[in-house]
Every structure is written in C-alpha cells, then in structure tokens.
N, CA, C and O atoms as a GROMACS GRO file, in nm:
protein
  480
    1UNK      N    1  -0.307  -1.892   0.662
    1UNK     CA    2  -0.236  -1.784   0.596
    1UNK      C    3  -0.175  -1.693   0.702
    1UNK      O    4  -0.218  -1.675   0.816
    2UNK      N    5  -0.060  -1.635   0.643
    2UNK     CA    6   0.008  -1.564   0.786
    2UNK      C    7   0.037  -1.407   0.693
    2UNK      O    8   0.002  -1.395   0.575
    3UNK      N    9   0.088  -1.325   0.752
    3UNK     CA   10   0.097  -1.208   0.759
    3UNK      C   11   0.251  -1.122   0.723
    3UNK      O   12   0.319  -1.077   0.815
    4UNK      N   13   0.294  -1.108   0.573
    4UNK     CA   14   0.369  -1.018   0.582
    4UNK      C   15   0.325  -0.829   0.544
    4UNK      O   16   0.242  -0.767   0.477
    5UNK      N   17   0.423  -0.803   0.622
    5UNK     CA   18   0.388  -0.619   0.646
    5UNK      C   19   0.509  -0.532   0.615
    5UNK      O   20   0.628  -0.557   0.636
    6UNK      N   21   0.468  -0.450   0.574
    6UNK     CA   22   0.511  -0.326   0.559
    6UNK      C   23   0.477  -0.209   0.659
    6UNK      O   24   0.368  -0.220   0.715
    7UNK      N   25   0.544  -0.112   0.686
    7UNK     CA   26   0.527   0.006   0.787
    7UNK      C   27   0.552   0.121   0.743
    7UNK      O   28   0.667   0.120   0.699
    8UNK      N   29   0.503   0.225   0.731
    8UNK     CA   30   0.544   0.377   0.715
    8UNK      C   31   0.610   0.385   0.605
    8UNK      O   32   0.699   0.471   0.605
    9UNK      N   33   0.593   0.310   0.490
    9UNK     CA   34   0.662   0.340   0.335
    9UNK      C   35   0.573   0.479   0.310
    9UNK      O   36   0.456   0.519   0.309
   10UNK      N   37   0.737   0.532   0.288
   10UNK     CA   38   0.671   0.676   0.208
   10UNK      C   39   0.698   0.683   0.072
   10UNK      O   40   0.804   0.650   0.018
   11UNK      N   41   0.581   0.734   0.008
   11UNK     CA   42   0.598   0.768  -0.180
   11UNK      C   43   0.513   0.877  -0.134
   11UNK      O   44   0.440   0.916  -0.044
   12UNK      N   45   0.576   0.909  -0.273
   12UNK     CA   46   0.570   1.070  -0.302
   12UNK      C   47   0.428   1.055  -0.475
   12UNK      O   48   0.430   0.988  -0.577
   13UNK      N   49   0.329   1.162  -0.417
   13UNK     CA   50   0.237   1.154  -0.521
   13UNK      C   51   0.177   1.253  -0.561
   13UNK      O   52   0.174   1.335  -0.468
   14UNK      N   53   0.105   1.308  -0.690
   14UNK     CA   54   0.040   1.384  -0.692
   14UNK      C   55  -0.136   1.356  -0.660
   14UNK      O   56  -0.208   1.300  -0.742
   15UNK      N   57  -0.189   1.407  -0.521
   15UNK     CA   58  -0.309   1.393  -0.497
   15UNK      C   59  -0.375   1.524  -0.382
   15UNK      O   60  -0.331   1.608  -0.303
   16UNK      N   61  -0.454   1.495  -0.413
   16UNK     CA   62  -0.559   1.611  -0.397
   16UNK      C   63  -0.671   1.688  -0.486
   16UNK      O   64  -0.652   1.681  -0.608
   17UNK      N   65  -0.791   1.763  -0.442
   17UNK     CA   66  -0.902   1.775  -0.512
   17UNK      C   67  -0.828   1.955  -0.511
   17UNK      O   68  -0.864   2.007  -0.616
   18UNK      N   69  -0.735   2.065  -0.420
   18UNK     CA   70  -0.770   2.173  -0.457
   18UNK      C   71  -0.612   2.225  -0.563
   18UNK      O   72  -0.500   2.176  -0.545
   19UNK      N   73  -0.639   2.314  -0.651
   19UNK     CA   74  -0.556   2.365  -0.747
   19UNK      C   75  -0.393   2.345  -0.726
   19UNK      O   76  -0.334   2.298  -0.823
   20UNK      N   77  -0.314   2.377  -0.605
   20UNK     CA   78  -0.223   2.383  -0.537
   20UNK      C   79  -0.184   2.251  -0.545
   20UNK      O   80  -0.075   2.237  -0.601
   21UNK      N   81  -0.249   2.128  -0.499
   21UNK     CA   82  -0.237   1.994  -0.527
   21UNK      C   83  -0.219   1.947  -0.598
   21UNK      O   84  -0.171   1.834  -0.593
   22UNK      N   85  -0.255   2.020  -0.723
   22UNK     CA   86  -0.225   1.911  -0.833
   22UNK      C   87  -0.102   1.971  -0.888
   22UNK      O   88  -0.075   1.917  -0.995
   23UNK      N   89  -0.013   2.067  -0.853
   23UNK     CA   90   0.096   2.144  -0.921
   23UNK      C   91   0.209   2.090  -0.798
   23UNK      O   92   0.279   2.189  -0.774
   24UNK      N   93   0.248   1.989  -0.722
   24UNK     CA   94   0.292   1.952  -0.643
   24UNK      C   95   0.308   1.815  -0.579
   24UNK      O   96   0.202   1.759  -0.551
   25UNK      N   97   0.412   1.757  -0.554
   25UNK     CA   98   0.416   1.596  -0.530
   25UNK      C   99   0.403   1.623  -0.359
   25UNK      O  100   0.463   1.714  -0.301
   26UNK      N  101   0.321   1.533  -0.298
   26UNK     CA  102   0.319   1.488  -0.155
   26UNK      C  103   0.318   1.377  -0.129
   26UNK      O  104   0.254   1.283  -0.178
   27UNK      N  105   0.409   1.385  -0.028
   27UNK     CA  106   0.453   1.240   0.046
   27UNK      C  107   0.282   1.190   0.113
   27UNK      O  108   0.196   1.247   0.179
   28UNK      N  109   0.297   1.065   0.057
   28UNK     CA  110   0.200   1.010   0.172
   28UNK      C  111   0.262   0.812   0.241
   28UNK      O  112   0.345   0.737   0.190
   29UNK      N  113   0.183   0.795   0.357
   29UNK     CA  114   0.231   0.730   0.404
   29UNK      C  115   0.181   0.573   0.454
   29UNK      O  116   0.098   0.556   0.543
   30UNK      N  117   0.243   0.471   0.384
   30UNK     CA  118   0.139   0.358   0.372
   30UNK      C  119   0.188   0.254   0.445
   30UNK      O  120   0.308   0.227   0.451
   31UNK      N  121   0.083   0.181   0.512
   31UNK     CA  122   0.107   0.088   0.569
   31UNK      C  123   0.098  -0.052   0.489
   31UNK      O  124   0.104  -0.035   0.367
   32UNK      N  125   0.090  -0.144   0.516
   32UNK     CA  126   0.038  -0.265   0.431
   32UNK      C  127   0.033  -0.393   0.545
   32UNK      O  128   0.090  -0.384   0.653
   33UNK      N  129  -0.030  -0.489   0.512
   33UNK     CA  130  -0.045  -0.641   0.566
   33UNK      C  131  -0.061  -0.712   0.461
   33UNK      O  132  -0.142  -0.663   0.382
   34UNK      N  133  -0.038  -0.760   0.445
   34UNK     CA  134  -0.023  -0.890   0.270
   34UNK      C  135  -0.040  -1.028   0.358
   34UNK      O  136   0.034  -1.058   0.451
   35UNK      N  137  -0.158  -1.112   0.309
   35UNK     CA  138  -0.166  -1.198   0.344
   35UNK      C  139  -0.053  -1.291   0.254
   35UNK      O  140  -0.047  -1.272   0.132
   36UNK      N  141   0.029  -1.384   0.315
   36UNK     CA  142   0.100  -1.469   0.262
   36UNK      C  143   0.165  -1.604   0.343
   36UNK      O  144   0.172  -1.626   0.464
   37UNK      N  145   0.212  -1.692   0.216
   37UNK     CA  146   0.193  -1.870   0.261
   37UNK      C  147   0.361  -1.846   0.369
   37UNK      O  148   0.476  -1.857   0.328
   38UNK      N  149   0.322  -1.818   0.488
   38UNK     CA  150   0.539  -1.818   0.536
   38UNK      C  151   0.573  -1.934   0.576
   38UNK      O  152   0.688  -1.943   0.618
   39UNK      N  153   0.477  -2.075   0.578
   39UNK     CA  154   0.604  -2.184   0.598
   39UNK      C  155   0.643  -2.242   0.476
   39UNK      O  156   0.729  -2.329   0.469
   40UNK      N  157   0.566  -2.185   0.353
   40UNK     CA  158   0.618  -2.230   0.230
   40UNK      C  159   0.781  -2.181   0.213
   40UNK      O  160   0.874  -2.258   0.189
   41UNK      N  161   0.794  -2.027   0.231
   41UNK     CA  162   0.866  -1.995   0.237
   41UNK      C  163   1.002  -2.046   0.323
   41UNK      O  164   1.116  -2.049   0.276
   42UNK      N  165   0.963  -2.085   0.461
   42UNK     CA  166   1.042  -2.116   0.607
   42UNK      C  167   1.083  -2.254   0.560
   42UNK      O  168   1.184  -2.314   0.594
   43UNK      N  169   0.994  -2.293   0.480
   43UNK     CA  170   1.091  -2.442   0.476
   43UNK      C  171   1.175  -2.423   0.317
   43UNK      O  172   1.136  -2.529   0.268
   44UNK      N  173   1.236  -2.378   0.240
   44UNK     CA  174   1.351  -2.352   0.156
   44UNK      C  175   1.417  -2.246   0.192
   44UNK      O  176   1.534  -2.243   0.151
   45UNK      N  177   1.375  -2.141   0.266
   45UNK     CA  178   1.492  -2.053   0.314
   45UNK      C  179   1.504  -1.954   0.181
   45UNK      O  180   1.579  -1.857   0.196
   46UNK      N  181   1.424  -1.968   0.027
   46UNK     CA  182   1.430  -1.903  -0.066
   46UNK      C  183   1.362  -1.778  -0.090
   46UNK      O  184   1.248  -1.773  -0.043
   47UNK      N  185   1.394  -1.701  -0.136
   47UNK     CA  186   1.319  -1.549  -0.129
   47UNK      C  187   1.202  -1.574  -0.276
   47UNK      O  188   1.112  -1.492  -0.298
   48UNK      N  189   1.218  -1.671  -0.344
   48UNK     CA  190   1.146  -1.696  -0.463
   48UNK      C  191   1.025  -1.809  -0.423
   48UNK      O  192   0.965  -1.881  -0.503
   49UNK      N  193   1.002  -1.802  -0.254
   49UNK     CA  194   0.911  -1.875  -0.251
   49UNK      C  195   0.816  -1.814  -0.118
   49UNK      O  196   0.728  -1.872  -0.055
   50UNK      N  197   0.873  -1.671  -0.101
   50UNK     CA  198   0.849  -1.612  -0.051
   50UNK      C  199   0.726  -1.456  -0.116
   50UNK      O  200   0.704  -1.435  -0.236
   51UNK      N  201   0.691  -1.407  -0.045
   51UNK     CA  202   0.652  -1.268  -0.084
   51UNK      C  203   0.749  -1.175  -0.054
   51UNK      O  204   0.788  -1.154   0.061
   52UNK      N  205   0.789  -1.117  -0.155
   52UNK     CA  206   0.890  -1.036  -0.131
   52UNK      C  207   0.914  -0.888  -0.131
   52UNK      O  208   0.955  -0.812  -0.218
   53UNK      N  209   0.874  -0.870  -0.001
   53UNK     CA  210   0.855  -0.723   0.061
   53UNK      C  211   0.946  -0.596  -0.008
   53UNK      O  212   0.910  -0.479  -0.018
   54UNK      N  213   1.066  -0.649  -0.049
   54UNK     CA  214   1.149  -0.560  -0.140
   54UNK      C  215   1.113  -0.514  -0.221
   54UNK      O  216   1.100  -0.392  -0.224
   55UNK      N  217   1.070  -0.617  -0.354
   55UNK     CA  218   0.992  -0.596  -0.414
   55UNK      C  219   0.857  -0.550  -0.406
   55UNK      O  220   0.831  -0.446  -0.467
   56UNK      N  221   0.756  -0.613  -0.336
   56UNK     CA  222   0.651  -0.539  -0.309
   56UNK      C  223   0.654  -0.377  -0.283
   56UNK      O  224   0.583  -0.296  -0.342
   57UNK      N  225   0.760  -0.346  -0.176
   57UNK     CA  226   0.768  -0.170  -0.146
   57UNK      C  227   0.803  -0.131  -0.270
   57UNK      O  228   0.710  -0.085  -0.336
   58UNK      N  229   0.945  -0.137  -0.341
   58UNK     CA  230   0.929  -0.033  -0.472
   58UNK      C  231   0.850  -0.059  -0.634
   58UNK      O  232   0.871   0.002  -0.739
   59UNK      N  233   0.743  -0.184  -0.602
   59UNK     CA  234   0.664  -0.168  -0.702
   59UNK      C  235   0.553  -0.031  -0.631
   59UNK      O  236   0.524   0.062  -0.707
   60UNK      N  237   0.513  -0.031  -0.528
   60UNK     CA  238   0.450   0.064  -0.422
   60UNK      C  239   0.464   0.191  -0.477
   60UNK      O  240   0.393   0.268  -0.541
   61UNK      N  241   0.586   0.192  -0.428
   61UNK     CA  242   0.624   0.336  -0.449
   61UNK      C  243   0.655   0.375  -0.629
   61UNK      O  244   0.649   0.490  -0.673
   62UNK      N  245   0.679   0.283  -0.693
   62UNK     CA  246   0.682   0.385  -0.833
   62UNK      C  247   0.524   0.340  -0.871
   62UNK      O  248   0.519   0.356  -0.993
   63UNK      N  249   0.393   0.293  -0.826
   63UNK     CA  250   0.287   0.266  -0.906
   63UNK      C  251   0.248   0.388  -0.816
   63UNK      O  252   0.135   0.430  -0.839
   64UNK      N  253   0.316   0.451  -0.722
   64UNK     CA  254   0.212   0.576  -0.572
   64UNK      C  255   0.289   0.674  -0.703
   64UNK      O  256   0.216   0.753  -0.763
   65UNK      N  257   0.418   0.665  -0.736
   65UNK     CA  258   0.468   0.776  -0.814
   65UNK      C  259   0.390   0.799  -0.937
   65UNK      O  260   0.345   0.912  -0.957
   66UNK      N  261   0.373   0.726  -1.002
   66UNK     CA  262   0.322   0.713  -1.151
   66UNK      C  263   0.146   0.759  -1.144
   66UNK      O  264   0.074   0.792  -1.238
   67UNK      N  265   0.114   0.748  -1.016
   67UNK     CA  266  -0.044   0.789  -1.024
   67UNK      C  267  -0.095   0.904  -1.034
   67UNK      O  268  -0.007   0.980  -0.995
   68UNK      N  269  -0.189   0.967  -1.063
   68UNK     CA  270  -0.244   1.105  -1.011
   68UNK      C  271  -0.408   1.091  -1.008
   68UNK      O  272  -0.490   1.074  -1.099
   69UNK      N  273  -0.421   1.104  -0.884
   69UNK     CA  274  -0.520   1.079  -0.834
   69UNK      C  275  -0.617   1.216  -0.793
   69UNK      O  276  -0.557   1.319  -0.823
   70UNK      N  277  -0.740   1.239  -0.736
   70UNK     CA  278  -0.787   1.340  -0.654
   70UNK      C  279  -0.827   1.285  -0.549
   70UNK      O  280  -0.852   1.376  -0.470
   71UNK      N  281  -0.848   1.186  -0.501
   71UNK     CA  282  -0.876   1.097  -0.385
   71UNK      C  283  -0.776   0.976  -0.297
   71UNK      O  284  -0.731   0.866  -0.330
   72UNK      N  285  -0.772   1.021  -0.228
   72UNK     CA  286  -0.678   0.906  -0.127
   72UNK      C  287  -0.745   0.801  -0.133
   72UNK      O  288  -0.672   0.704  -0.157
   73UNK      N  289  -0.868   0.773  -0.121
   73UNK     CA  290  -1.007   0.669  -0.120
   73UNK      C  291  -0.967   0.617  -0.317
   73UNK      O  292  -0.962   0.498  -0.351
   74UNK      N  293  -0.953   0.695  -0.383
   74UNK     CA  294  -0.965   0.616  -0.562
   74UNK      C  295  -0.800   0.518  -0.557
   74UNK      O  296  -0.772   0.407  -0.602
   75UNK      N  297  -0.721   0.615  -0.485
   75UNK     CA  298  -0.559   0.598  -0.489
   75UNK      C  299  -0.575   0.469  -0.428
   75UNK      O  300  -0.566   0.386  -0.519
   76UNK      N  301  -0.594   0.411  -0.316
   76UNK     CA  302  -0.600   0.316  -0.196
   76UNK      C  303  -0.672   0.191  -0.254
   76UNK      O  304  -0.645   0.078  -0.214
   77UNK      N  305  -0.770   0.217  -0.356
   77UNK     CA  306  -0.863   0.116  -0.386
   77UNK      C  307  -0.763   0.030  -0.544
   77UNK      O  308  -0.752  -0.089  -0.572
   78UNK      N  309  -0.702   0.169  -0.623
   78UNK     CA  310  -0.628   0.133  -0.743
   78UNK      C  311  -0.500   0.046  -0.666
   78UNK      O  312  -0.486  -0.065  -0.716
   79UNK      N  313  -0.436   0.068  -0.591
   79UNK     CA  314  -0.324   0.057  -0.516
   79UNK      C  315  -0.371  -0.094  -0.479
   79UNK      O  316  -0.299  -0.170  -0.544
   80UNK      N  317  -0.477  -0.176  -0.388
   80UNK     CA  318  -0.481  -0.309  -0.316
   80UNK      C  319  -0.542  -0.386  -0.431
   80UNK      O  320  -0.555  -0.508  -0.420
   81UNK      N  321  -0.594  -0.298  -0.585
   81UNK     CA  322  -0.611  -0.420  -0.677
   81UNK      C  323  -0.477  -0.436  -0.778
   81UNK      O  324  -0.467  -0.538  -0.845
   82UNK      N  325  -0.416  -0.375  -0.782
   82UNK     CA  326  -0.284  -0.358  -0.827
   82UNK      C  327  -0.204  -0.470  -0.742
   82UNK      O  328  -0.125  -0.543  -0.802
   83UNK      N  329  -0.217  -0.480  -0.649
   83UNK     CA  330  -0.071  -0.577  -0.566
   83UNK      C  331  -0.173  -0.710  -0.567
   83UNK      O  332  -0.136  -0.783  -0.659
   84UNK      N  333  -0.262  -0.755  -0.511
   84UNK     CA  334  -0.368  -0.800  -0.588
   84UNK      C  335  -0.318  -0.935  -0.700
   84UNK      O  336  -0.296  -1.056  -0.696
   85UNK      N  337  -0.316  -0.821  -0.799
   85UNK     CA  338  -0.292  -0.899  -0.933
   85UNK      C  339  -0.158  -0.931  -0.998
   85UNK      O  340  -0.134  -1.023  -1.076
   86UNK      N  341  -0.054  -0.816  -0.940
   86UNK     CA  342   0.070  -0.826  -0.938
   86UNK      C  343   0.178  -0.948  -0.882
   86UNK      O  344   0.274  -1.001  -0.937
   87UNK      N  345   0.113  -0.967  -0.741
   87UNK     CA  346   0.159  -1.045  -0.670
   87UNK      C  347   0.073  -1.141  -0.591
   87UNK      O  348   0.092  -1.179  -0.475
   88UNK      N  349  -0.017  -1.170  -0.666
   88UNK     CA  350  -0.119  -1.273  -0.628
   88UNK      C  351  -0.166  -1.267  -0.476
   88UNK      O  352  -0.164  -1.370  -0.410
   89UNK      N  353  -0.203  -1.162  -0.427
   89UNK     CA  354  -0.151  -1.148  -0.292
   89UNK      C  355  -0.346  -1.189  -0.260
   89UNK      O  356  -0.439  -1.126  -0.312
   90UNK      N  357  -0.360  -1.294  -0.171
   90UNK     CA  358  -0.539  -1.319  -0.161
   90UNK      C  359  -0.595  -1.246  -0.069
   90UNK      O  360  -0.715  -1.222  -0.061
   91UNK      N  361  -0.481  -1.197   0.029
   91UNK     CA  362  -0.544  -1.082   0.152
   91UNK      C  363  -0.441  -0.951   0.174
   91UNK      O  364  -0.320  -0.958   0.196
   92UNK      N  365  -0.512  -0.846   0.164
   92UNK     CA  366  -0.448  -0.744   0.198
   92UNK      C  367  -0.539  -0.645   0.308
   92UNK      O  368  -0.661  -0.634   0.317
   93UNK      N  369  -0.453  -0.592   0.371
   93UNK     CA  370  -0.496  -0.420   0.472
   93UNK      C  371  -0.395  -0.360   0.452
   93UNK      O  372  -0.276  -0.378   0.477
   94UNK      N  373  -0.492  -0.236   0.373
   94UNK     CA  374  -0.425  -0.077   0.366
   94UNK      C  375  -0.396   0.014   0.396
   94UNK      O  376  -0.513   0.052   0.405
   95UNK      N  377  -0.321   0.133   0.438
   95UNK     CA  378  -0.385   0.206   0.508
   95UNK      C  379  -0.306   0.288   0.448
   95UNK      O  380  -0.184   0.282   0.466
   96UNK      N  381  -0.374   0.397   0.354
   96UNK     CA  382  -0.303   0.542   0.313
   96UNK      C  383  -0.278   0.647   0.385
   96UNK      O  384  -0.393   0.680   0.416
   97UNK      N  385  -0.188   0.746   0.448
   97UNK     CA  386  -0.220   0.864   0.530
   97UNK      C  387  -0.162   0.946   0.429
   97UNK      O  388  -0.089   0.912   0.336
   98UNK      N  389  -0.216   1.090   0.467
   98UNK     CA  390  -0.186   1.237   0.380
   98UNK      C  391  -0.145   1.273   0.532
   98UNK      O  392  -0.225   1.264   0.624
   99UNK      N  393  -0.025   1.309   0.546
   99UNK     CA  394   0.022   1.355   0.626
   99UNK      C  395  -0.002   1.507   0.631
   99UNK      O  396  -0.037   1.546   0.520
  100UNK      N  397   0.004   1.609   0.724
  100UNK     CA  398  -0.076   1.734   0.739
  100UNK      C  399  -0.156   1.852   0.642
  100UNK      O  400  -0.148   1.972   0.612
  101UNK      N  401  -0.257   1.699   0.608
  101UNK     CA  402  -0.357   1.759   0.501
  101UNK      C  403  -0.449   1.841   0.589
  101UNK      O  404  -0.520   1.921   0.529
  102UNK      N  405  -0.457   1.837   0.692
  102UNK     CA  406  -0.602   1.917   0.768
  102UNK      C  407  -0.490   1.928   0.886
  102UNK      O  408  -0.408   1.852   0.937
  103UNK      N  409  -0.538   2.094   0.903
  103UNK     CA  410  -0.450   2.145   1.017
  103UNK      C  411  -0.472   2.072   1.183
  103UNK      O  412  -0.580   2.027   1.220
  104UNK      N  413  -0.346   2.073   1.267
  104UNK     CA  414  -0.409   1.995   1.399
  104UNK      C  415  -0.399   1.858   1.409
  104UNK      O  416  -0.397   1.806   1.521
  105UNK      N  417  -0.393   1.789   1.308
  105UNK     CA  418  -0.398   1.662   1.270
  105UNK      C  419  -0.266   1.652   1.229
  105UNK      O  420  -0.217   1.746   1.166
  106UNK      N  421  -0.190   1.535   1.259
  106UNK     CA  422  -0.087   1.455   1.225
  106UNK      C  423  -0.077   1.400   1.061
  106UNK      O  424   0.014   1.427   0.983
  107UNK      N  425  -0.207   1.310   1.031
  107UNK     CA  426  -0.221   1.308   0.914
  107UNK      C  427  -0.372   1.238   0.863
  107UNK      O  428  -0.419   1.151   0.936
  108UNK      N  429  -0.425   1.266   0.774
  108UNK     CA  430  -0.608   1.195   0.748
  108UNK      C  431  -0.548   1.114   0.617
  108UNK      O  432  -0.452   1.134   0.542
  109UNK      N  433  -0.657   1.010   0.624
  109UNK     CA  434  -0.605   0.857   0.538
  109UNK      C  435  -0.759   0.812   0.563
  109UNK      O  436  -0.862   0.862   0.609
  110UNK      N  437  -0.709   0.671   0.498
  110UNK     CA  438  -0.844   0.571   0.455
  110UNK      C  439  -0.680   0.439   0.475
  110UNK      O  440  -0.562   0.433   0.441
  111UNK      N  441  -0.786   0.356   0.556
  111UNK     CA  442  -0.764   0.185   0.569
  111UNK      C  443  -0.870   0.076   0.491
  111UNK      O  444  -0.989   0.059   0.516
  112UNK      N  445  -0.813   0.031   0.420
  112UNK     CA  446  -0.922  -0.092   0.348
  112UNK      C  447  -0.855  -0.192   0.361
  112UNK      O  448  -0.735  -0.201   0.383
  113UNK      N  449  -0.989  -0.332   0.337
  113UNK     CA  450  -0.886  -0.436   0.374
  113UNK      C  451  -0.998  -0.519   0.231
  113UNK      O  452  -1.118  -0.502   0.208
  114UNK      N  453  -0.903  -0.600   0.164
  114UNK     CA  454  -0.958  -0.700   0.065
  114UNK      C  455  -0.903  -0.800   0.039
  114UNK      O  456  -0.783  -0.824   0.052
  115UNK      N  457  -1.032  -0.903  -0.023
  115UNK     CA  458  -0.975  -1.008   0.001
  115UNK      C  459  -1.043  -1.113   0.107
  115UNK      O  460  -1.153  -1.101   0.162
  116UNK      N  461  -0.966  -1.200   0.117
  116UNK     CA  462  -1.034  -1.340   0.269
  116UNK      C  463  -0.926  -1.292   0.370
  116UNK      O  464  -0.808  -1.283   0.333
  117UNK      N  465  -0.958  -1.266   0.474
  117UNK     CA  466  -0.860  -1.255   0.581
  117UNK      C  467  -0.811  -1.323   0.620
  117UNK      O  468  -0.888  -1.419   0.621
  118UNK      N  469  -0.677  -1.365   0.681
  118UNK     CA  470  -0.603  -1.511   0.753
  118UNK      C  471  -0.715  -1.597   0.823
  118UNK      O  472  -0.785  -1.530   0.899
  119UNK      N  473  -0.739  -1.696   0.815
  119UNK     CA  474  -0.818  -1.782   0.918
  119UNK      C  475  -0.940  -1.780   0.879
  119UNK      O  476  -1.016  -1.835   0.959
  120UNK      N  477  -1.010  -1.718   0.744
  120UNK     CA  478  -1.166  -1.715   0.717
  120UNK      C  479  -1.138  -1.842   0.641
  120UNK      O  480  -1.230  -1.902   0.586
   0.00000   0.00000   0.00000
C-alpha cells in the first residue's frame, strides 16, 4: 500500500469548550496520509481508479464545516471514520491543528493514525 497526502488544508469550524468558541468559526489545519492502491491507479492513468485527493479535500472541508464539535480529539476521531467509510480508505494519519489556541504557540492539535499501516 502506498501513500496519498494532503498538507495544510484549511476548514473553517465551530470548536472549542469556552463560550466565545462556540459563537465563532475557526480555521483549523489538517494534514492527512490516506493509505492507497497507486499502481492500480499508475497503470490506467484514470482518476476513477485512483483516490482522489480533490475530492477527498472538499468532502474534508464541508464535513470540518458542517461539524460542531468541543474537542479537536471528538472532531479528529469523527473526521478518520468518516473518510474511512466514505472512501474506503484502509489506512489513514491525521493530524488536526487549532492554530493560536494557546498563547506562544503556533498552533495545539492531536495526530491519530487508523487502520493497518502500509507494509503491516
């Protein structure tokens, strides 16, 4: 199994546990690794035999839109069984960031990974 990815997709969500948070959309910022078959793909040259990252990002971003969460950790876990089942995907790594949720910091997140990893 080989490895398609995503980088720094931003959606916009409502999350957070204090009052202010929940009256407000924040960007947060996701990474992805999708385990997927690429010489299935490499040998037709077809995007329908492919995983298709296009698709994958704006199902992403309107299921990050459509959520409301209080946890980055509930968001992250709904989010890798969602693509999951959507897109049959057998391995994934996540990685949510809240970009300057805690002062000093760049941004605090949660990485999960589910699933069989390439090569298990």
């Amino acid at each position: 199994m080989d490895t398609v990815y995503i980088q720094e997709l931003k959606a916009d969500a409502v999350i957070g546990v204090r009052a202010w948070e929940r009256r407000v959309r924040q960007t947060l910022v996701l990474d992805l690794e999708l385990g997927a078959d690429i010489p299935a793909a490499a040998a037709t040259d077809a995007v329908a035999d492919a995983l298709d990252y296009d698709a994958v990002s704006r199902h992403v971003v309107a299921w990050v839109r459509d959520s409301d969460y209080h946890l980055v950790e509930t968001l992250a876990e709904g989010l890798a069984a969602e693509l999951q089942r959507q897109f049959a995907i057998p391995w994934l790594r996540l990685q949510v960031a809240k970009p300057g949720a805690v002062p000093g910091a760049r941004a605090v997140g949660v990485r999960l990974e589910r699933g069989r990893p390439p090569g298990a």
